[in-house]
Every structure is written in C-alpha cells, then in structure tokens.
NUMIRO-205871 format. One record per atom (N, C-alpha, C, O, CB): z, y, x. Coordinates in steps of 0.1 Angstrom, whole numbers, plus 2048, in hexadecimal, padded with zeros to 3 digits. Atoms other than C-alpha are relative to their C-alpha. Glycine has a CB too. Example, Ala and Ser with C-alpha at 12.3 -4.5 7.8 and 13.67 -1.06 7.14 Angstrom:
BEGIN
8007F4809;84E7D387B;80080C809;80780C813;80C8007F6;8007F57F7;8477F5889;80880B7F8;8098167FD;7F2805804;
//
This chain:
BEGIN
8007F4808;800800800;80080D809;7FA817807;80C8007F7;7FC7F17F3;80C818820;7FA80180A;7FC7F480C;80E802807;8058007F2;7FB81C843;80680C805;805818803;7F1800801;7F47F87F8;816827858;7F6806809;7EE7FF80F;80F7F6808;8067F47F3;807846870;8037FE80E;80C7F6811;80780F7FE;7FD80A7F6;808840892;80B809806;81080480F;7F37FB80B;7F37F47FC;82485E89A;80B7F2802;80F7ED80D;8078107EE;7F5807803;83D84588A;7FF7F27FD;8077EB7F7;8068067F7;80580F7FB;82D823890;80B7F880C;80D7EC80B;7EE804808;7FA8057FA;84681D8AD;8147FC7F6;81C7F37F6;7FD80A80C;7F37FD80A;864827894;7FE7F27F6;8097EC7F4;7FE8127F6;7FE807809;85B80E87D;8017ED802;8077E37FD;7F58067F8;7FC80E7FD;8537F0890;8107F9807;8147EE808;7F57FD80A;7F28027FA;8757F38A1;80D8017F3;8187FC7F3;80280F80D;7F77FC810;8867FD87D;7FE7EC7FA;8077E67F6;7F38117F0;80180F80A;8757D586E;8047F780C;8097ED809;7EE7FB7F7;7F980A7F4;87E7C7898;8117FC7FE;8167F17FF;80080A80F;7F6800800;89D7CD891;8077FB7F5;8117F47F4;80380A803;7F980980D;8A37C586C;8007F1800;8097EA7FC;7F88047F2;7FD80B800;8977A4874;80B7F380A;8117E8808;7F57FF800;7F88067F4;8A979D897;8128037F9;81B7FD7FD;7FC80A812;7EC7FF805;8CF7A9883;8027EF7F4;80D7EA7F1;8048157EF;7FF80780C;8C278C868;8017F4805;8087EB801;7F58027F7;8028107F7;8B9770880;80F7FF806;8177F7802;7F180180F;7F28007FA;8DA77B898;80E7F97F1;8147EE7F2;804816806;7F780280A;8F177A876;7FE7EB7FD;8067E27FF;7FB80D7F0;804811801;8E375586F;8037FB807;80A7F1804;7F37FC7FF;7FB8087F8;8E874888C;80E7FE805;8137F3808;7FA801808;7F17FF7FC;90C756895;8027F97F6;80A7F07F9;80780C802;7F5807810;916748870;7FF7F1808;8087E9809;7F57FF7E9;7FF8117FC;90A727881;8117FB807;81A7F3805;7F17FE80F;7F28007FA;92572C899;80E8037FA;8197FD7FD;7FF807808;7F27FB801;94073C88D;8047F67EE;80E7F87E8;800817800;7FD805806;93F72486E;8067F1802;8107EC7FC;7F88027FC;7FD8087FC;940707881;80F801809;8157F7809;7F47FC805;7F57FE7F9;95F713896;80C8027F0;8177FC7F0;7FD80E80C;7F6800807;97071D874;7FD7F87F5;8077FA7EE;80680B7FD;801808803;96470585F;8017F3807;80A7F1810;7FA8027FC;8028097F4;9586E686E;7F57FD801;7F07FF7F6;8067F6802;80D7FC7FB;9386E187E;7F17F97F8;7E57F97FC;8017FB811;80A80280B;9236D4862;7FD8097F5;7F28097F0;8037F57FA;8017F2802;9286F5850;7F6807805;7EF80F7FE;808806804;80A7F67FB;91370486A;7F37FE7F9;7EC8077FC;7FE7FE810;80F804804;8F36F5857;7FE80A7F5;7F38107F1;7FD7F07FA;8007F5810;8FF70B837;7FB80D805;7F18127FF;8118047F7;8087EF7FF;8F872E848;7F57FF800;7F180A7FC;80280980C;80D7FD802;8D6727849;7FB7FB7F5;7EF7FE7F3;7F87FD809;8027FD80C;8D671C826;8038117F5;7FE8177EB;8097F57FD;7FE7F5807;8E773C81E;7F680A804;7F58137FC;80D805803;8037F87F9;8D274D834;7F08017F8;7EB80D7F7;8037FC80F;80B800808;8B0742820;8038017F3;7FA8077ED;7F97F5803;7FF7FA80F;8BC7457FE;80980B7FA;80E80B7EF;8047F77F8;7FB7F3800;8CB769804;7F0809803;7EC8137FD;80E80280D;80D7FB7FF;8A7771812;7F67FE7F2;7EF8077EF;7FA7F880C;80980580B;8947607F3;8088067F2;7FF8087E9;7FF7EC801;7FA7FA80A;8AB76F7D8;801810804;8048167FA;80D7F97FE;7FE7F6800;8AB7917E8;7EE8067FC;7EC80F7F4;80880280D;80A7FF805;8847907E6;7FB7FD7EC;7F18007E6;7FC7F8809;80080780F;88B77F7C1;7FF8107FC;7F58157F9;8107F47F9;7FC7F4808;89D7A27B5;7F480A805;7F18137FD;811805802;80B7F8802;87F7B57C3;7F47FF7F3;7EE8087EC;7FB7FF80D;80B805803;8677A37B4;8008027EE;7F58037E8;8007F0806;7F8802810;87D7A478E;802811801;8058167F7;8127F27FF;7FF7F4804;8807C9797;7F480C7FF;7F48187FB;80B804808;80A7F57FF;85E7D679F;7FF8067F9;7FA80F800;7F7800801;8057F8806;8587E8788;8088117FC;80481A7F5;7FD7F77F6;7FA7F77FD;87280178F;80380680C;80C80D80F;8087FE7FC;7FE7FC7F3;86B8057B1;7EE807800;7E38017FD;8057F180C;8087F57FB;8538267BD;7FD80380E;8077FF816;80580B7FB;8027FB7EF;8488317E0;805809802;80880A80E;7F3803806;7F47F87FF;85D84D7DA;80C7FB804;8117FF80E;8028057F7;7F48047FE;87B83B7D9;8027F680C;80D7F380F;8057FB7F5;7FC80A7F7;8768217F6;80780880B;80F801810;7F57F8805;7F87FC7F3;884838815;8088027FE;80E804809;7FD808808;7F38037FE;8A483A802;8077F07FC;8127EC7FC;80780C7F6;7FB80A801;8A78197FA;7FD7F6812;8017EB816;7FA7FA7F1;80080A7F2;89E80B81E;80F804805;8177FD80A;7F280480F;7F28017F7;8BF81D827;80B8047FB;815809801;80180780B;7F2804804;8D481880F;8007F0802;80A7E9805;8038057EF;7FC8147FF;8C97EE80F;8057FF811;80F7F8813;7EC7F37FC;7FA8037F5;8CD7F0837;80D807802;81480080A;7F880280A;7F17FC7FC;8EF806839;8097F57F6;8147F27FB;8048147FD;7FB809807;8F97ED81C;8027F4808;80D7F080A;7F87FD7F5;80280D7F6;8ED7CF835;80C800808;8147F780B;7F2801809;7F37FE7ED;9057DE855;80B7FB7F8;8147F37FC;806816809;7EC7FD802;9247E2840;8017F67F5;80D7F57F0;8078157F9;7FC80D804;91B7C182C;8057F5808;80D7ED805;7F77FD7FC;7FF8087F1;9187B284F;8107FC802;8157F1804;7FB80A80E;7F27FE7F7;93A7BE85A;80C7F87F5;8167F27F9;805815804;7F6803807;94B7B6838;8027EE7FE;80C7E87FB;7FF8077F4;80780E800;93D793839;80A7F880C;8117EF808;7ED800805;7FB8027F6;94C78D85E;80E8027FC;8167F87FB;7FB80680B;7EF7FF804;96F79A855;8037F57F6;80C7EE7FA;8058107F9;7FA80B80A;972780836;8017F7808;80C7F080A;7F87FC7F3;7FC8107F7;96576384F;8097FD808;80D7F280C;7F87FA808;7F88047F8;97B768863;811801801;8197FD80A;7FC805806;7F17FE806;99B772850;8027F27F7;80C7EB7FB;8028107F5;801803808;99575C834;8067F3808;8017EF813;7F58037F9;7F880D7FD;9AE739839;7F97F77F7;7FD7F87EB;8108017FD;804805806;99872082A;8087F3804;8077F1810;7F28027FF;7F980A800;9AE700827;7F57F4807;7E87F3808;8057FE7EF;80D80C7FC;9A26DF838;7FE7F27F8;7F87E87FB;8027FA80F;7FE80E807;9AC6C981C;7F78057F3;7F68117F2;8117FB7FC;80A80280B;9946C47FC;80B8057F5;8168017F4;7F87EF7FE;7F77FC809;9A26DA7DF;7FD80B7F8;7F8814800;80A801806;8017F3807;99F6F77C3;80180880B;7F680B810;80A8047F5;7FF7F97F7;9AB70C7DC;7F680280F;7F580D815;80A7FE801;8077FE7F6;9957047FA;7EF8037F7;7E680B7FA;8017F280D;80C7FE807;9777017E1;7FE811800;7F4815806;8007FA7F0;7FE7F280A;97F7287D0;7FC80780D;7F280E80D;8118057F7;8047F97F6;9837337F7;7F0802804;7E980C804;8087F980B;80B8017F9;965728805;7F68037F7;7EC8067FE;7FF7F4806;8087F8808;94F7337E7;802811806;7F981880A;8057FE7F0;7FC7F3800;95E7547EC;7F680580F;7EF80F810;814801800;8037FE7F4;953752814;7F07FF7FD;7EB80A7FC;8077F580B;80D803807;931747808;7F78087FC;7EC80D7FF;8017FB7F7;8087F1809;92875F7F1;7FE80A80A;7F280E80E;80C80A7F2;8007F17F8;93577E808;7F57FA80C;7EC80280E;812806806;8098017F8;92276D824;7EF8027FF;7E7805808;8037F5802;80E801808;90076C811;7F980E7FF;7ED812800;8037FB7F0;8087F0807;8FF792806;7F980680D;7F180F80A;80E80F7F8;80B7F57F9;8EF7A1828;7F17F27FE;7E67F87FF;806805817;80F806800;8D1786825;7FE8037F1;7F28007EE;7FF7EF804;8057FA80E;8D17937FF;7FC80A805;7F0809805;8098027F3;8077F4800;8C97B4809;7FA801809;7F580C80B;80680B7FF;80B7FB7F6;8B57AD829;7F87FA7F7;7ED8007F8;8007FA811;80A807805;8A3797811;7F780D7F7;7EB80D7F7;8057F27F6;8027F380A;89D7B87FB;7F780C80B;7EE814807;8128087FB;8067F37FB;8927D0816;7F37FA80B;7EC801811;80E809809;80D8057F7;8777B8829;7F87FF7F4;7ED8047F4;8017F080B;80C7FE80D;8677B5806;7FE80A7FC;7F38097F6;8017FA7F4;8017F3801;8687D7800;7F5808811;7EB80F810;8128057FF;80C7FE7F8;8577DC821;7F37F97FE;7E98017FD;8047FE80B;80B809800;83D7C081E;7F580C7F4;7EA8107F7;8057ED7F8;8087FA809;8337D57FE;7FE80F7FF;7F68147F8;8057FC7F4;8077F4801;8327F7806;7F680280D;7F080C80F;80B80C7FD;8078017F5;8227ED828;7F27F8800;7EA7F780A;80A7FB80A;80A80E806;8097D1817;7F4801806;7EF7F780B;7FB7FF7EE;80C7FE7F9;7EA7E2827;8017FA80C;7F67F680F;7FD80E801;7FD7FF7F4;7F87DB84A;80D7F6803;8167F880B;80280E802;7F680B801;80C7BA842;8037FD80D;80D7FE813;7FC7F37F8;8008057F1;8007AB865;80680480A;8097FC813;7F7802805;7F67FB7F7;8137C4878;8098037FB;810809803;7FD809806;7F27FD802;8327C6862;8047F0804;80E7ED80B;8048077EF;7FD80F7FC;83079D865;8017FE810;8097F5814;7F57F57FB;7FA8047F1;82F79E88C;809806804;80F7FF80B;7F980080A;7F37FB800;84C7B988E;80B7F87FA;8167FC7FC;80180C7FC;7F2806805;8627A287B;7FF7F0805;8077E8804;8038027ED;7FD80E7F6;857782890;80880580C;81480280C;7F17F7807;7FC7FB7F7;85D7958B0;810803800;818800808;7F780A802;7EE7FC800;87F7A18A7;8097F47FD;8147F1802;80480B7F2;7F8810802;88877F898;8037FD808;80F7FC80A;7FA7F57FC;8008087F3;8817718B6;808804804;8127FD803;7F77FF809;7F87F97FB;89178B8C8;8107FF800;818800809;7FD8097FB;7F07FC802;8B178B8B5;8057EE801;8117EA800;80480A7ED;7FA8107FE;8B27618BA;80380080F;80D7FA813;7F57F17FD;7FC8007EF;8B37678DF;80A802803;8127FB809;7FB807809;7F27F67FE;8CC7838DF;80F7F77FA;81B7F97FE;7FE8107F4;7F38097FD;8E57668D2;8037FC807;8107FC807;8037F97FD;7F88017FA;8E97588EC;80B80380F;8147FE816;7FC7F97FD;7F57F87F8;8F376F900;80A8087FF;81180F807;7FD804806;7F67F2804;9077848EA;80D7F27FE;8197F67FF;7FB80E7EB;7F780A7FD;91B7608E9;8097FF80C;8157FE80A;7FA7F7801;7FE8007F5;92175F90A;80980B805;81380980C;7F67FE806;7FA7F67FB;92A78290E;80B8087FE;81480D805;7FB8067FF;7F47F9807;93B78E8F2;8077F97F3;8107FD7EC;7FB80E7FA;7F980B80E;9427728D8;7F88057F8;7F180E7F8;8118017F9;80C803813;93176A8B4;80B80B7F8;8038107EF;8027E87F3;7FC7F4806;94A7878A5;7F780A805;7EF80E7FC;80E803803;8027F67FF;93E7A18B9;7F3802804;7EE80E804;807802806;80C800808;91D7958B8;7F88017F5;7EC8047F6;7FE7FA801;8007F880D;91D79B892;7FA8077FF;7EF80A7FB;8088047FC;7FF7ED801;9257BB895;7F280780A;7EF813809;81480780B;8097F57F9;9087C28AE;7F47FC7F6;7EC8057F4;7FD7FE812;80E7FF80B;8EC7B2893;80580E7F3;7FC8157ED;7FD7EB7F6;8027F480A;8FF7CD879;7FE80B806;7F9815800;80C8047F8;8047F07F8;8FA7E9891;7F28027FE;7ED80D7FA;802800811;80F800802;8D67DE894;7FA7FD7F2;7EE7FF7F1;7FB7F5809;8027FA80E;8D67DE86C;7FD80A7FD;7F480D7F6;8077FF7F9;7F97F3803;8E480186C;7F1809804;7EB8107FD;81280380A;80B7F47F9;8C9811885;7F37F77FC;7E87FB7FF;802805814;81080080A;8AD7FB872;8048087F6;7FB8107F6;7F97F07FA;8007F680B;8B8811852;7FC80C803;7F58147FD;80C8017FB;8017ED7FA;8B9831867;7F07FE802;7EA8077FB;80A807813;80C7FD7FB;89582A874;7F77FD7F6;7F08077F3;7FD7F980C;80280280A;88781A858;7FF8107F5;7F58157EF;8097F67FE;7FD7F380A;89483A843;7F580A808;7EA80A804;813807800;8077F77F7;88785385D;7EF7FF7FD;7E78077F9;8047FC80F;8108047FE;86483F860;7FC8047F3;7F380C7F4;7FB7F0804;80580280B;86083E839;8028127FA;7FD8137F0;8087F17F8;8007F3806;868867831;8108017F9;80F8077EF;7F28017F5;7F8804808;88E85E826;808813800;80681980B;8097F0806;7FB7F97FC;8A387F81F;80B80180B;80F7F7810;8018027F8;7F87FF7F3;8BA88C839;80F7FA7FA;8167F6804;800811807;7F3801808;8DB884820;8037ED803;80D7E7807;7FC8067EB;80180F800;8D085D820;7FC7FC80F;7FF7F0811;7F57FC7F5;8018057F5;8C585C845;80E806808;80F805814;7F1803806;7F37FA7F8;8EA86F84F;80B7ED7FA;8157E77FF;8078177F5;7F480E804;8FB84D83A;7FB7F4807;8027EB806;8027FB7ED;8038097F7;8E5836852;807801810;80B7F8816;7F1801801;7FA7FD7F8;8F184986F;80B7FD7FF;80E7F5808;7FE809803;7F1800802;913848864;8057EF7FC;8117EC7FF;80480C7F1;7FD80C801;91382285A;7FE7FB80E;8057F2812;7F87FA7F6;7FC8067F5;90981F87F;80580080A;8057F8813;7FB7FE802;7F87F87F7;91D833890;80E7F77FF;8147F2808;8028107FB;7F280880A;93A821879;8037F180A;80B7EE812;7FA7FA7E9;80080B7F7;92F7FF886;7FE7FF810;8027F6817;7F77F97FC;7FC8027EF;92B8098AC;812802802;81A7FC808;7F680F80D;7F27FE7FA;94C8188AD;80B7F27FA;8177F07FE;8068117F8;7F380D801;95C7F789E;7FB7F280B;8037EA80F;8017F87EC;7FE80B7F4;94A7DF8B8;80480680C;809800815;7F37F9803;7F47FC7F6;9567F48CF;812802804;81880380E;7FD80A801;7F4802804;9777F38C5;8087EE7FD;8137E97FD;7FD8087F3;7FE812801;9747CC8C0;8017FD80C;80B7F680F;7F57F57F9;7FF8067F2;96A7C78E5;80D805805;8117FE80E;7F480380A;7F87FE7F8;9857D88EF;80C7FB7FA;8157FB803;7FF80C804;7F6801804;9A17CF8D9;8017EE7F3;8097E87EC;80180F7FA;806810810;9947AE8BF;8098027FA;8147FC7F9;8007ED802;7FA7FE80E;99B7C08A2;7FA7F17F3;8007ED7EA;7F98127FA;80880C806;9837A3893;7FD7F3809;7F37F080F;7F38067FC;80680B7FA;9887838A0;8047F57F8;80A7F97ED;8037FF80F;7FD80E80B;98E75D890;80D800803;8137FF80E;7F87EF804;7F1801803;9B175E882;8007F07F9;80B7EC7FA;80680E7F4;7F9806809;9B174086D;7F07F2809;7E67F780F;8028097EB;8078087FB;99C71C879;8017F17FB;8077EA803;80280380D;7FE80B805;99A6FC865;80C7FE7F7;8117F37F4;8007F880A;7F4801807;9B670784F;80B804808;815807802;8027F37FB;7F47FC7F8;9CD71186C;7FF80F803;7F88187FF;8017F880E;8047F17FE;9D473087A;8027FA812;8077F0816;80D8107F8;8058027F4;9CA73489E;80780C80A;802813813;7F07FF7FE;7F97F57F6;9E97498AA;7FF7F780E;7F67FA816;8128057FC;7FB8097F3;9F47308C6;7F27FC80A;7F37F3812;8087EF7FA;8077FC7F4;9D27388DB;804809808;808813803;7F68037FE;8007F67F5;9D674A8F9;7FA800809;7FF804814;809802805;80D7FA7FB;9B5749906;7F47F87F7;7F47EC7F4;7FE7FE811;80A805807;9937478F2;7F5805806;7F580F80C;8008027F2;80E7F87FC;96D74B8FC;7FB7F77FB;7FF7EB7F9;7FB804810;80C808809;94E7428EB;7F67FF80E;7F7806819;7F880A7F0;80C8017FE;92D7358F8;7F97FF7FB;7FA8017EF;7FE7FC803;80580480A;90F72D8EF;7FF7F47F8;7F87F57EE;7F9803803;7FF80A80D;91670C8DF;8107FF7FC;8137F97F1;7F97F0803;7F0800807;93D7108DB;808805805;806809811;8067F67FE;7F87F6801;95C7238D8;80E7F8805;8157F17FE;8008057F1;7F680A7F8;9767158F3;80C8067FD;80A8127FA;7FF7FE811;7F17F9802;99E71E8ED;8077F6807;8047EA807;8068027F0;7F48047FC;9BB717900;80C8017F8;81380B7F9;80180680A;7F37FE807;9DA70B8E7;8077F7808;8037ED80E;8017FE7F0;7F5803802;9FD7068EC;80B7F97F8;8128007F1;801806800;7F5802809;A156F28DB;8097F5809;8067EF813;7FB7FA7F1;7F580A7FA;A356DB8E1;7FF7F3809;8067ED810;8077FC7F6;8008087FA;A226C38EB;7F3800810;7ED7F7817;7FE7F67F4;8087FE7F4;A0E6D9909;7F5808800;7F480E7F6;7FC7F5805;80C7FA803;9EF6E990E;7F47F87FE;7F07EE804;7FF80880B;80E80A806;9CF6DE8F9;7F4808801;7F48127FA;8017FB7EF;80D7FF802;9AC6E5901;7F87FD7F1;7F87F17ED;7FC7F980B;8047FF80D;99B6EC8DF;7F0804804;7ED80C80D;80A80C7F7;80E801801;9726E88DA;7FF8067EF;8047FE7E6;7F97EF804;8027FC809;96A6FE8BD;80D8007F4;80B7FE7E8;7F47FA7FE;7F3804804;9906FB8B1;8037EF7F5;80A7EC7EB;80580E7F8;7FE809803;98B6DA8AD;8037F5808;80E7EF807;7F87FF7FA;80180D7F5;9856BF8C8;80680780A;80581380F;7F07F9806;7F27F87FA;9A26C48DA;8047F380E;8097E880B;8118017EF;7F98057F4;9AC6B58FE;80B806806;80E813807;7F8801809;7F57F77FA;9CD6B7911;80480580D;80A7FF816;80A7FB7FD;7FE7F77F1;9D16CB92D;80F7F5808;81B7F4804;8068177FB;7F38097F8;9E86B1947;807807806;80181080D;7FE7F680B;7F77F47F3;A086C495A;7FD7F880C;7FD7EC80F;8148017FE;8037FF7EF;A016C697D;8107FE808;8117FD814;7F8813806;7F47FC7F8;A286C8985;8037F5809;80C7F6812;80C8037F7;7FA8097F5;A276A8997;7FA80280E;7FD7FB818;7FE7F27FB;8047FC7EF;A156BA9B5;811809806;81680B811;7EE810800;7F77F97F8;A326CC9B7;80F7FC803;8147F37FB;80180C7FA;7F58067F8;A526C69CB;80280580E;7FA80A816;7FE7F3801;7F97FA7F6;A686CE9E4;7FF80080D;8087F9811;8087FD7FE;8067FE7F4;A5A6D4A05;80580780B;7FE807816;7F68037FE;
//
C-alpha cells in the first residue's frame, strides 16, 4: 500500500530488525528460564506460546480491518511496541516471582495459567504490529520480509551470548528495549506525532534504566524454582544451555543444573591437618 522513501528507508528496516530480533530473543529465553523454573519439558510450550500469540495477534487485525486507516498506523506502531516493552518486562517479573507448586493441583493449574496467559501478550501484540506492517508496506513485502528474517536471525544469535553474559533475566529486558526503540523508529519512519513518539522514548528510557539497574543490583532475578524458593543459593550463573547454582543445606554444599540435577560438592577437610 506504502513505499517507504529512501530518507527513512534505514529507519524502518532497523524499526521491523529489531521488532523481530526482541520476538525471536523473548522465545527463546522463555525456553530457558522455563525450563529452570519449571522443568525442562516446559521449554517446548514457549514456542507454542510464542506461535499462537503471533497467529492471534494477526487474527484481531484481520477481524478489525476495517477500522484501521493509514492515518492511524504511526500511532498504533507505538502504542503496540511501547505496549510490547512494558508487556515484556511485566511478563518476566510474573515468571519469575510467581511460585508455581511442583505437585499436580487447582492451585498449580490456576498459577500456571495465570504465567501463560501473561507470557503470551508480547507475541499478541508483536503478532499485531508485523501484520500491520505487512499491510501498510504490501507494495514492498520483499523487503519488509527480509528485515524481519535478518533481525530474527539476529536476535537468535544474540542469545547466546546475552546467556553467557548477563543471564535470561537480563536478556529479556534487552529484547524489551529493542521493542521500545522499534516503536520509536517505526513511529518516526511512519509520520507518528511527537506526543506518541515522546511515550516510545519514555518506554525506552524506562526499560534501559531498569536493565541497568538489574545488572547491577538483580532487582529481577528467579525467586521461586520447581515450587521452592531459591533463597539458599549463594552463587548462580547461566549459560547457554543452563543455569548452574551453588546451594547449601545441613546436609553441605549442592551443585544444582537448572535447579534441579543436583550433585554434592565433597569436603576437602581431610587434606587438612596438623603439620
């Protein structure tokens, strides 16, 4: 329908790079960080959630066209992507607060719906704003379709080193960032007013200043892990295929694999002696 100008041709492919690399990153961390607080057959669900948040977000386009104008798309790219960031972030805080029981029950059922749902809503509204592009960009599909392979790609790579670096929390938080400033660019590229591209800015300002605040302090990290709580670590680091912890209890120190597969650390005290 649109043929983006070539001024803001860079703006835009970096605006759909990015919406897709926050979508792919989010999917895959769920892999992880489900499997560590669930358990590791879970991980298969995020990318159920992850395709039928995409296919239902395209649904409600599809059931709403007819109330959607080319006027109105550069405030809805950034209200659906500042929605996306600070769905992102709210999504991560539940998984990782949320104590889902490890025994079969009303109560672990009701939880884990609840985790579910909230997990789902940023692939509902990325699903909303790539179909909203496809269709006001339709002339020029080919190049909105290789900006959102490229970034895909992009953002599958960037796991595993944001694993390594900074953990699947604070990896999150860097695909909502890269939500936030696809809204802003997106908005910009498409003519959005300055009122609606100041609440893109401000959603991503919001989310740098809290992963900055996480690396330095882990305001957001896994409190709760197979039904337990996961005070009695006193050291954790992720990789890229799992999330090692060092626990404590009466009976010693236990090496923990995704807080599950657990080995026991042997005391050494019989090197020592009196010499």
């Amino acid at each position: 329908m649109e043929t983006p100008g070539k001024a803001k041709a860079a703006a835009l492919a970096f605006g759909v790079g990015l919406l897709s690399a926050s979508v792919l990153m989010v999917e895959l961390l769920l892999t992880r960080l489900f499997s560590v607080i669930l358990y590791y057959h879970f991980a298969f669900l995020a990318v159920a959630l992850a395709m039928m948040g995409l296919g239902a977000g395209g649904l409600l386009i599809y059931l709403n066209r007819h109330r959607i104008s080319a006027k109105s798309l550069p405030a809805s790219y950034v209200r659906l992507g500042a929605a996306m960031a600070l769905g992102i972030v709210l999504a991560l805080a539940v998984i990782l607060n949320l104590n889902v029981p490890a025994r079969a029950g009303v109560q672990t059922a009701t939880r884990l719906a609840v985790l579910l749902v909230i997990a789902s809503v940023p692939f509902l509204l990325a699903g909303q704003l790539l179909s909203l592009l496809v269709w006001q960009y339709s002339a020029t599909i080919n190049r909105i379709y290789f900006y959102d392979l490229v970034g895909a790609a992009l953002g599958s790579l960037a796991v595993l080193p944001a694993l390594s670096l900074v953990g699947a929390p604070n990896g999150v938080l860097i695909a909502a960032l890269f939500a936030a400033l696809s809204a802003l660019l997106l908005g910009w590229t498409t003519g959005a007013a300055r009122k609606s591209l100041l609440v893109a800015a401000t959603a991503a300002a919001g989310v740098l200043f809290l992963l900055v605040s996480n690396l330095q302090g882990n305001l957001l990290d896994v409190k709760y892990a197979k039904g337990a709580s996961t005070q009695g670590e006193f050291y954790a680091r992720w990789n890229a295929i799992s999330r090692v912890c060092v626990h404590s209890n009466e009976q010693g120190y236990w090496i923990l694999i995704d807080c599950d597969a657990a080995t026991q650390v042997p005391s050494l005290d019989f090197w020592r002696g009196d010499r």
